[in-house]
C-alpha positions in Angstrom: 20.7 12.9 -88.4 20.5 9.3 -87.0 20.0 6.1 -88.3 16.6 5.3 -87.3 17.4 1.6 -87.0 20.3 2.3 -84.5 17.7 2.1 -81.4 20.7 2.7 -79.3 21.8 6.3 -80.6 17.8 6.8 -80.8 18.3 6.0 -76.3 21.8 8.2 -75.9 20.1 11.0 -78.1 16.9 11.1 -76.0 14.7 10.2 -78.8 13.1 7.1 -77.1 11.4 8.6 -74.0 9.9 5.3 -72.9 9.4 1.7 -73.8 8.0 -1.9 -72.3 7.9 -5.7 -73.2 5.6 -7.1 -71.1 3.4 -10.3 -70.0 -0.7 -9.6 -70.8 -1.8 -12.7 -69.6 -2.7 -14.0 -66.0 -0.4 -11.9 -63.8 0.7 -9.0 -66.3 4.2 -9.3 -65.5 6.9 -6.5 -66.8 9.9 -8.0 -68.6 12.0 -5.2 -69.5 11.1 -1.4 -69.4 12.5 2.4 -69.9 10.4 4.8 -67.9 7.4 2.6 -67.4 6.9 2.1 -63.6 3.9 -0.3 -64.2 1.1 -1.9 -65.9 -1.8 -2.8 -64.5 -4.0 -5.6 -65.9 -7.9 -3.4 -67.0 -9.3 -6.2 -67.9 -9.4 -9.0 -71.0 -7.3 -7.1 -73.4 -7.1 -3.8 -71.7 -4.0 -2.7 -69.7 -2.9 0.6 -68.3 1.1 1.7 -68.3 2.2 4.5 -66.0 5.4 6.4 -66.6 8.4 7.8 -64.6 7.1 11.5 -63.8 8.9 13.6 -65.7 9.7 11.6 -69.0 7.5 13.0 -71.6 6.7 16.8 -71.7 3.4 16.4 -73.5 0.5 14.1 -75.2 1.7 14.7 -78.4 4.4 11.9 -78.8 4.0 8.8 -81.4 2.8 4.9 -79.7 3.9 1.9 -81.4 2.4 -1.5 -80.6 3.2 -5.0 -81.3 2.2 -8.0 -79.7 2.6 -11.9 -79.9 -0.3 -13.9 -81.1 -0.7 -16.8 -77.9 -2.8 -18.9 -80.4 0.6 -20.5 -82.3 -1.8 -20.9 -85.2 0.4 -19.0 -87.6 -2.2 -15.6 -87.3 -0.9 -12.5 -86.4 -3.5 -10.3 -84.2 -1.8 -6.8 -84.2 -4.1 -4.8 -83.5 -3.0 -3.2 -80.1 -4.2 0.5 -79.5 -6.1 3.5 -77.8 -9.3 4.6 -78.5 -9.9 8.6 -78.3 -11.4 8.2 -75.3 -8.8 6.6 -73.3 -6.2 8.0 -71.2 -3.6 9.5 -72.8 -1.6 11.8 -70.6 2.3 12.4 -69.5 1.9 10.1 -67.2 -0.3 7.2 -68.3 -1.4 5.8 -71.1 -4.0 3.1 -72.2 -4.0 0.5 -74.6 -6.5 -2.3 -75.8 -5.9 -5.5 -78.0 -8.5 -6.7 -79.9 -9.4 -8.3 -83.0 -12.6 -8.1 -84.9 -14.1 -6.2 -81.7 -13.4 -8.8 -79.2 -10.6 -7.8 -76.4 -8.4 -10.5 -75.8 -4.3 -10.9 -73.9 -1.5 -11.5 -75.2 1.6 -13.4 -73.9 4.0 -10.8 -75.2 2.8 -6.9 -75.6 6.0 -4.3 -76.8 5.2 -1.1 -76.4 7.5 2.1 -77.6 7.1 5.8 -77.2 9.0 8.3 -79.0 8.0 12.4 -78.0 9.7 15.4 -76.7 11.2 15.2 -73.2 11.2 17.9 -70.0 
């Protein structure tokens, strides 16, 4: 079994299926990506990543989110996520940051997606 903290045996053993850092704010800019072709900008808060076709075989894989706080006011707003309602599929998948119901963007959004490949 692998270390889980060795991301790079996690990449060679197909574990990681896809992953992005990207901008959220003005012109939602992708800094580094596995198998995410783009994200479009939804909205305040809202943004929409698209996958290679092909890299995950099903709905069922795990999403986690972090984010950087653009405030600088020593607050950490985490919470980055996807409601039941939005798209989840094999070849898209939504995600919302908010905090205490408002939506707002963040300068740095890290997304990572671990599931079962094709």
């Amino acid at each position: 079994m692998s270390n889980a903290r060795d991301l790079s045996k996690m990449i060679n053993d197909n574990l990681v299926k896809l992953w992005v850092n990207f901008r959220g704010t003005g012109t939602v800019v992708i800094r580094r990506s596995l198998g995410v072709t783009s994200v479009t900008d939804s909205g305040t808060g809202n943004y929409v990543l698209n996958f290679e076709t092909g890299r995950i075989a099903d709905t069922n894989y795990a999403v986690c989110c972090c984010n950087r706080d653009g405030n600088n006011d020593n607050t950490v707003v985490n919470n980055t996520g996807f409601r039941a309602s939005d798209t989840k599929s094999t070849t898209q998948l939504r995600i919302r940051r908010t905090y205490e119901g408002t939506s707002y963007d963040s300068p740095e959004i890290n997304i990572v997606i671990v599931g079962t490949g094709n």
